[in-house]
LOLO-701772 format. One line per field, with one value per residue (C-alpha): x, y, z; chain; residue number from 1; residue in three letters. Coordinates in pm, 1 decimal. Example, Ala and Ser with C-alpha at 12.3 -4.5 7.8 and 13.67 -1.06 7.14 Angstrom:
X <- [1230.0 / 1367.0]
Y <- [-450.0 / -106.0]
Z <- [780.0 / 714.0]
cadena <- [A / A]
num <- [1 / 2]
residuo <- [ALA / SER]
// end
This chain:
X <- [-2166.4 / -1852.1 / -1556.6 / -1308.2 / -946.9 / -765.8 / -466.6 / -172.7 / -188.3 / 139.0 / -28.9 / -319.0 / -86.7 / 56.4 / -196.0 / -306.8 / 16.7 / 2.2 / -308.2 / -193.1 / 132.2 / -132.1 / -327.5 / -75.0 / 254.5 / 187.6 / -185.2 / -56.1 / 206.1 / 20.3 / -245.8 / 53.5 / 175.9 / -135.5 / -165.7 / 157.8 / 61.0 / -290.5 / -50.1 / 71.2 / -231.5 / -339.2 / -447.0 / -506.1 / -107.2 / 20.4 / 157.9 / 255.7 / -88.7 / -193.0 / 68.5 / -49.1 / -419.5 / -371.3 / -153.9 / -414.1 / -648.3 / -391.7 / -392.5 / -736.8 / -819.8 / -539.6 / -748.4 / -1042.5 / -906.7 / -721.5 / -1062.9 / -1250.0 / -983.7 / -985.7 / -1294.4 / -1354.6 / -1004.5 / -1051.8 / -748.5 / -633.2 / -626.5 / -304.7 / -404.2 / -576.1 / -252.6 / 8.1 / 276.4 / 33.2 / -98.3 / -44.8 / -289.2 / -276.9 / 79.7 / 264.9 / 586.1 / 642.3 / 956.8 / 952.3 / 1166.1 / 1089.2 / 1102.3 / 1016.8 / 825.9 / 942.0 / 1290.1 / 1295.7 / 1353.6 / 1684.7 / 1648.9 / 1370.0 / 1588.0 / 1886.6 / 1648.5 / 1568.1 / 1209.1 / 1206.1 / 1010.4 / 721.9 / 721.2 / 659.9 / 419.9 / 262.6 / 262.2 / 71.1 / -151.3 / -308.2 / -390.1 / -517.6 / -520.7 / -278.8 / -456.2 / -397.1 / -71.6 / -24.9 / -210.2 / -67.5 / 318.9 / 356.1 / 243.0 / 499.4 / 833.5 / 890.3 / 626.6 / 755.4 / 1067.4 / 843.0 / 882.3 / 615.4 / 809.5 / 822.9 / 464.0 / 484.8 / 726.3 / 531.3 / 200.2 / 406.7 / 554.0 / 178.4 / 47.6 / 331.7 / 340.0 / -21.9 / -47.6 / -323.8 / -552.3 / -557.5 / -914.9 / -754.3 / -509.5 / -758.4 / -995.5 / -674.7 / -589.4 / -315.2 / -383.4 / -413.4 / -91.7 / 64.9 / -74.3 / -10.4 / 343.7 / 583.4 / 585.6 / 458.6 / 802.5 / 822.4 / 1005.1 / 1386.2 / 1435.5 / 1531.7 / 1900.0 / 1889.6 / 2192.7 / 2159.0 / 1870.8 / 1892.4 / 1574.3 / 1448.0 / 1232.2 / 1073.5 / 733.4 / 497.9 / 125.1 / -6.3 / -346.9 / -360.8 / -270.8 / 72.6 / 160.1 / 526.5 / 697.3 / 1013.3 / 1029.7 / 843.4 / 524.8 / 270.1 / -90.6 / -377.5 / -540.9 / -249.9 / -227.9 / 54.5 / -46.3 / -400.4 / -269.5 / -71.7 / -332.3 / -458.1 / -122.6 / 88.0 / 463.4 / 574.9 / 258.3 / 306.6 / 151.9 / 163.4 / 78.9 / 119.1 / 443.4 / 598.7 / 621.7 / 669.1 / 683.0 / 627.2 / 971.2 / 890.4 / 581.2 / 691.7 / 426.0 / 640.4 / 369.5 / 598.2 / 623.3 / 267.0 / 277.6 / 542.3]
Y <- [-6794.4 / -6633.8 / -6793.1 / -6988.9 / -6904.9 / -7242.9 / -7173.5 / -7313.0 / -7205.2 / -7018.2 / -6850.2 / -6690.9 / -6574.2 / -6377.9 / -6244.2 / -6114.4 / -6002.0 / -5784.4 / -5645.9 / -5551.6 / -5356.0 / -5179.8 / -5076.5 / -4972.4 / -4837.6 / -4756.1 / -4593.8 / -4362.7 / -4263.3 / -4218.4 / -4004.9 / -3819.0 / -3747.0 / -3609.2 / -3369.8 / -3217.6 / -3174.0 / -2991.6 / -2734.0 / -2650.9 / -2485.7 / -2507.6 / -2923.1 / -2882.0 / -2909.9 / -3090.9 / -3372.2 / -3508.1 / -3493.8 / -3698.1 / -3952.8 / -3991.1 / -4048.6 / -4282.4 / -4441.4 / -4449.2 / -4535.0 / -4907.9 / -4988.3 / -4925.4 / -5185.2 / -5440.3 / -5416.5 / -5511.8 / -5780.2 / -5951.3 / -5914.8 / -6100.4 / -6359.7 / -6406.6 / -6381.3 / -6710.4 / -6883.2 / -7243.8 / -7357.4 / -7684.6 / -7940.8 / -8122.8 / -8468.2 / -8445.6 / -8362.4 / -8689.0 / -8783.9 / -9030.4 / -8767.4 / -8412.4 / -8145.5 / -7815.1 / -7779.6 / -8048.2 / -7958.3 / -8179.8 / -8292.7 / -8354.9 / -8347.8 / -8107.9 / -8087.6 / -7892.2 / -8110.4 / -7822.4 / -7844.8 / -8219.8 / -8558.7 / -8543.5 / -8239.6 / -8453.9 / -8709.7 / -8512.7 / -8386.4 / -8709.4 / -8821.6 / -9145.8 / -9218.2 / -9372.0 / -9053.1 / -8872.6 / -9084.5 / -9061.0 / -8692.2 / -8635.2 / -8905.1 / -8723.0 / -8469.6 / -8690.2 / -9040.0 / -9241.4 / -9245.1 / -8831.8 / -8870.6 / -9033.0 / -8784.5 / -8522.4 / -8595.9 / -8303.5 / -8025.6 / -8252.9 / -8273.8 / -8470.0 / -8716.6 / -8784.0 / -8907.3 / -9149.5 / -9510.5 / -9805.1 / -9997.5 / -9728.9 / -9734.0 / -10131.3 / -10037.9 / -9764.0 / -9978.9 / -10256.2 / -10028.9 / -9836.3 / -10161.9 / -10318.5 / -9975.1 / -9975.9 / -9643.3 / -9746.5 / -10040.5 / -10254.4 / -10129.2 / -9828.5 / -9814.7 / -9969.1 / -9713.5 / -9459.5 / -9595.5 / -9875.3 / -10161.1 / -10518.5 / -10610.7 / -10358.2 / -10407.7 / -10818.1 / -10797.1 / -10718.3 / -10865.0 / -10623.2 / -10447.0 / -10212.5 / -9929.3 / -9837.4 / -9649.1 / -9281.5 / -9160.6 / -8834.6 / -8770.8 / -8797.9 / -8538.6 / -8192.3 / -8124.1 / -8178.8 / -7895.7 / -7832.5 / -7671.6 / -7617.9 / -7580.4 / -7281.8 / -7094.4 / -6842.0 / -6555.0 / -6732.6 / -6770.6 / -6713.5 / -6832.2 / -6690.1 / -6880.2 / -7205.0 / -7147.1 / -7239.4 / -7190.0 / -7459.2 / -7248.0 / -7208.9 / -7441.9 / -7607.9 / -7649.2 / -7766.2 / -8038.4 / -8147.3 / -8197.1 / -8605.3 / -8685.8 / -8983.9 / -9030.3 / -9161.5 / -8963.8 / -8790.3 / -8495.3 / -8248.5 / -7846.8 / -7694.1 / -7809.9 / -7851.7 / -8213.6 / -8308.7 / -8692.2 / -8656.0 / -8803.7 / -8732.9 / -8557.0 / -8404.2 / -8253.9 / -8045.8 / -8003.4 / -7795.0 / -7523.6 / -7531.2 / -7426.5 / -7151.4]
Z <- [1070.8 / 1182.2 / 1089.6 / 1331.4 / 1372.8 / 1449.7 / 1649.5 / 1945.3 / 2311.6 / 2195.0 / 1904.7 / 2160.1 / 2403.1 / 2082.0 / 2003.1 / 2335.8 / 2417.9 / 2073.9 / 2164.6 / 2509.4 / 2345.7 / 2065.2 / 2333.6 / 2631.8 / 2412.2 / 2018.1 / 2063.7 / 2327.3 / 2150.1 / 1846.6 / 2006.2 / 2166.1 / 1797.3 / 1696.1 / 1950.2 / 1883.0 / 1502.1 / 1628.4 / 1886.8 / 1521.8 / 1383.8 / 1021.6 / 970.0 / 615.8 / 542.8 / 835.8 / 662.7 / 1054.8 / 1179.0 / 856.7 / 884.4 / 1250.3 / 1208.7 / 908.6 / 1192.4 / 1439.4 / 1178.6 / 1081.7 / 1463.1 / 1501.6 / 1244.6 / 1424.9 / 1757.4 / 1586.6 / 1373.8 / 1689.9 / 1913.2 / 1655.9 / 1600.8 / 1976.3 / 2016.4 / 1788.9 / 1861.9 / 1861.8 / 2066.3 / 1904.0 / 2147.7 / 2187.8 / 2290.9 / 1915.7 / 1775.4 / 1690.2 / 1419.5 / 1211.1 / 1009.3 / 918.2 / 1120.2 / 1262.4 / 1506.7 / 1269.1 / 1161.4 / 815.6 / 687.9 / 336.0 / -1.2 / -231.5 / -565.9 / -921.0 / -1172.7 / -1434.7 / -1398.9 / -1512.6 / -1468.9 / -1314.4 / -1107.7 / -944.3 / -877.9 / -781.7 / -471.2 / -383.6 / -555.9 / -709.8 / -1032.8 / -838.3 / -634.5 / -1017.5 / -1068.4 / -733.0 / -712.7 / -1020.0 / -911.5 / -661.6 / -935.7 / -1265.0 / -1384.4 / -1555.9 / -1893.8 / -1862.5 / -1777.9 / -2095.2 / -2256.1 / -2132.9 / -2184.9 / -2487.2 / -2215.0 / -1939.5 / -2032.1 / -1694.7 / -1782.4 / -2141.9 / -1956.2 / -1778.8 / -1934.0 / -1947.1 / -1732.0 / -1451.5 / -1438.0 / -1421.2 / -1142.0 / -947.1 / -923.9 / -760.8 / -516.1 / -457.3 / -402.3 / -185.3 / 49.9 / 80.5 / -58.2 / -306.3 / -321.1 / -668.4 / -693.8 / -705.3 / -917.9 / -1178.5 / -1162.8 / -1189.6 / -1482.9 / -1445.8 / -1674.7 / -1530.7 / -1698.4 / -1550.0 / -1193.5 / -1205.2 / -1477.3 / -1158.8 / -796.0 / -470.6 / -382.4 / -116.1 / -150.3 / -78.5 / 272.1 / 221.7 / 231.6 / 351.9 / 270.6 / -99.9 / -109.4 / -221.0 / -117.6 / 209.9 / 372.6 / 703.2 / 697.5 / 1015.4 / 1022.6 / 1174.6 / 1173.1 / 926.7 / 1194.8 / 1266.9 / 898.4 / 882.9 / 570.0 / 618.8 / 918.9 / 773.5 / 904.2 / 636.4 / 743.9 / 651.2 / 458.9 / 198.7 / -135.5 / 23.7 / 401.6 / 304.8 / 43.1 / 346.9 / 604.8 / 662.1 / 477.7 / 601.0 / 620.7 / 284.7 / 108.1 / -186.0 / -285.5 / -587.1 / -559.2 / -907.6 / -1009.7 / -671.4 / -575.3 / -215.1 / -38.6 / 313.6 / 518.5 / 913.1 / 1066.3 / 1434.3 / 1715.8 / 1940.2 / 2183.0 / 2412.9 / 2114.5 / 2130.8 / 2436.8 / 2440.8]
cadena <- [A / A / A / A / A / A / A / A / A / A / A / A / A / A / A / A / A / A / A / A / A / A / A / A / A / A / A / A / A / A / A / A / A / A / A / A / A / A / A / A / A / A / A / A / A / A / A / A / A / A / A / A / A / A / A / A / A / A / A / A / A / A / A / A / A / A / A / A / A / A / A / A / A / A / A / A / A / A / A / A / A / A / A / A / A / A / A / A / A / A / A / A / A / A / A / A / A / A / A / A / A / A / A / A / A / A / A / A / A / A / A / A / A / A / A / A / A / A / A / A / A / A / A / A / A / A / A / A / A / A / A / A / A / A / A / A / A / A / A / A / A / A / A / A / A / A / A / A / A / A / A / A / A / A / A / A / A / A / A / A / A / A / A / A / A / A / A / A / A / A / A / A / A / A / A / A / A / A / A / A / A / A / A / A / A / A / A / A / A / A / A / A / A / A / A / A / A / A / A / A / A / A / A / A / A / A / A / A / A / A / A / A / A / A / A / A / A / A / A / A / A / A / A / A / A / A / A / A / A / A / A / A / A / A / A / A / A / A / A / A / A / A / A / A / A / A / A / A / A / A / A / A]
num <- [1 / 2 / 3 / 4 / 5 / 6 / 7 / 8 / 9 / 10 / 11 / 12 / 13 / 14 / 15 / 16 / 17 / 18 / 19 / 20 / 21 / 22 / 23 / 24 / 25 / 26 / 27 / 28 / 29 / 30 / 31 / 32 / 33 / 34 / 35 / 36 / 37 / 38 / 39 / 40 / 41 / 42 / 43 / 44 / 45 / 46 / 47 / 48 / 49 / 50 / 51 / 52 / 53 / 54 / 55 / 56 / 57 / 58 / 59 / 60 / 61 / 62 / 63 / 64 / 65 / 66 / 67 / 68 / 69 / 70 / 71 / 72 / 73 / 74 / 75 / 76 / 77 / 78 / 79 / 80 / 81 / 82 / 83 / 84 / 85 / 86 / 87 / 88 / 89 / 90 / 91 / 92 / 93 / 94 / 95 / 96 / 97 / 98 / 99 / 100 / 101 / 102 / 103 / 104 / 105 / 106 / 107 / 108 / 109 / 110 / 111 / 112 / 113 / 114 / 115 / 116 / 117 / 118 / 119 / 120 / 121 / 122 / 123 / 124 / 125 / 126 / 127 / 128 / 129 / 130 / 131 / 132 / 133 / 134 / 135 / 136 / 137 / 138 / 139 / 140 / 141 / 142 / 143 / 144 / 145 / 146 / 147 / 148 / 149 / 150 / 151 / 152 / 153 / 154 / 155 / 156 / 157 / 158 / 159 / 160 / 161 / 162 / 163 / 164 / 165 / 166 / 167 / 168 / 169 / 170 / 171 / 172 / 173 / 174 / 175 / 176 / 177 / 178 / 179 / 180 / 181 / 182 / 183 / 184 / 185 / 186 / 187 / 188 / 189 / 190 / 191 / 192 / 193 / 194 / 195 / 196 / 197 / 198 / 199 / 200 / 201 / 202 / 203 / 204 / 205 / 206 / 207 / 208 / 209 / 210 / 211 / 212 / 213 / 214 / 215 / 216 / 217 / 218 / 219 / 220 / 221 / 222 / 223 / 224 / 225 / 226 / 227 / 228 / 229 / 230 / 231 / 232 / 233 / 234 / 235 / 236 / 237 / 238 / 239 / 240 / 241 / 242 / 243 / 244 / 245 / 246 / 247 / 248 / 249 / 250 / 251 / 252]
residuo <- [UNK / UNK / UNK / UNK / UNK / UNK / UNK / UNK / UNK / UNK / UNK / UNK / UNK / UNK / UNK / UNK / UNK / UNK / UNK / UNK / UNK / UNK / UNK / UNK / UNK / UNK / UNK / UNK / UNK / UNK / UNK / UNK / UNK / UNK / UNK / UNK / UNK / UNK / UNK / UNK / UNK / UNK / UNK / UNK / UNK / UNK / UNK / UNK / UNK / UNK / UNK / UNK / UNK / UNK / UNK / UNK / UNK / UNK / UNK / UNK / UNK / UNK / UNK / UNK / UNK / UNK / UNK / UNK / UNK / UNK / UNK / UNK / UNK / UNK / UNK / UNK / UNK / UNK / UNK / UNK / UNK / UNK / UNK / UNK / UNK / UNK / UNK / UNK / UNK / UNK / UNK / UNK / UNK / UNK / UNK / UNK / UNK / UNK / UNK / UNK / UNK / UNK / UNK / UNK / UNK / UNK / UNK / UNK / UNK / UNK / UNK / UNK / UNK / UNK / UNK / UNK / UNK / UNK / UNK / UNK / UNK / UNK / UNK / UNK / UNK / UNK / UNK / UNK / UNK / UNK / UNK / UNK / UNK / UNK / UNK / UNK / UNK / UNK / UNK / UNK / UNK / UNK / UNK / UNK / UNK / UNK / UNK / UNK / UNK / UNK / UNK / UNK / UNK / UNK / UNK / UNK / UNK / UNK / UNK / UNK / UNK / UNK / UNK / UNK / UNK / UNK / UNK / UNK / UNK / UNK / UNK / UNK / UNK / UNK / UNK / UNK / UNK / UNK / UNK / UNK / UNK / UNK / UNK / UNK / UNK / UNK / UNK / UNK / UNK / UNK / UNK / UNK / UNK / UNK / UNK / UNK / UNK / UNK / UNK / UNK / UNK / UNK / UNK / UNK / UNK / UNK / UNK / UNK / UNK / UNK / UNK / UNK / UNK / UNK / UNK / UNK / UNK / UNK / UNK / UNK / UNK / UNK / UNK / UNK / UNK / UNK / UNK / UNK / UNK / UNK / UNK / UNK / UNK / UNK / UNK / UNK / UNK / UNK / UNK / UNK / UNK / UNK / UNK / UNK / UNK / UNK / UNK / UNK / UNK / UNK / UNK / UNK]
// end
């Protein structure tokens, strides 16, 4: 089955719009090249005629690799598209941080510990997390009571369900030792590491310009995420602040 390219309105129009300039301006002028370096005889050491057909040859295989993205575009729909979770046209707001560079470098960019403990949630249990403190310097900083803390917090913010956190590890004392708190409201302000990141199809990948496609590590972990979700790709740790569809963009 051929595969589907997932992509904006905007994102097509690219697309056909770079076809239509491969097509009308640079192959012309490429097969214009190479007829000048045939008018100059011997081939065999025409390093221009070479440098023009390998030319030829790299927009040939752009034509054919646009037509079969086009060919099975899937236009994303934009009445499917809205700010409760991350999909495909999303632009994500989040803080981001390095579990490696330690506790306080964490904090500095704006995680709290229940963030930590969220993050690497989504990646092992609780009971590994203990384990595992000797090959995690972040998570030897971790302290019983922040996990007493964290589980309150989960529980109060609805991001887990007690069930949940049992089968993840927590310990009944743990789960029942603190009264449901919600957590503190974000101060931007105070954060070192807040990041924007859109969503793109794989063709309008970008990350200079923070377009992450959903095929990446990053912009698949995102995908079905909430606001307030917390989510952990190798040692980058990122909590989700804002989720924004500018469906006009799409549309551009």
């Amino acid at each position: 089955m051929p595969k589907e390219y997932i992509m904006t309105e905007a994102g097509k129009r690219e697309l056909e719009e770079r076809l239509e300039h491969i097509k009308m301006v640079e192959m012309p002028e490429i097969v214009e090249e190479i007829a000048k370096a045939r008018a100059q005889g011997d081939l065999s050491e025409n390093a221009e005629y070479d440098i023009a057909r390998d030319e030829q040859a790299k927009l040939q295989n752009e034509i054919d690799a646009i037509k079969e993205k086009l060919a099975y575009a899937k236009v994303l729909d934009e009445r499917s598209i809205n700010d409760e979770s991350v999909s495909i046209g999303c632009t994500v707001e989040v803080i981001e941080a390095d579990a490696e560079e330690g506790l306080a470098a964490v904090e500095r960019a704006g995680l709290t510990r229940t963030d930590i403990i969220e993050g690497f949630l989504t990646r092992m249990s609780v009971n590994d997390m203990r384990a595992n403190k000797q090959h995690r310097a972040i998570l030897d900083e971790i302290t019983p009571d922040d996990y007493v803390n964290a589980a309150a917090e989960l529980l109060a913010s609805k991001r887990f369900k007690r069930e949940e956190l049992l089968d993840k590890g927590f310990t009944d004392a743990e789960i029942s030792q603190v009264k449901s708190k919600g957590r503190a409201k974000i101060d931007k302000s105070k954060c070192e590491g807040i990041k924007s990141y859109t969503i793109v199809g794989s063709h309008e990948s970008d990350a200079l310009a923070g377009k992450i496609s959903n095929e990446s590590r990053v912009g698949a972990a995102f995908l079905g995420k909430e606001e307030s979700d917390v989510v952990m790709v190798g040692d980058l740790l990122f909590k989700i602040i804002d989720i924004v569809v500018d469906k006009k963009a799409m549309k551009r």
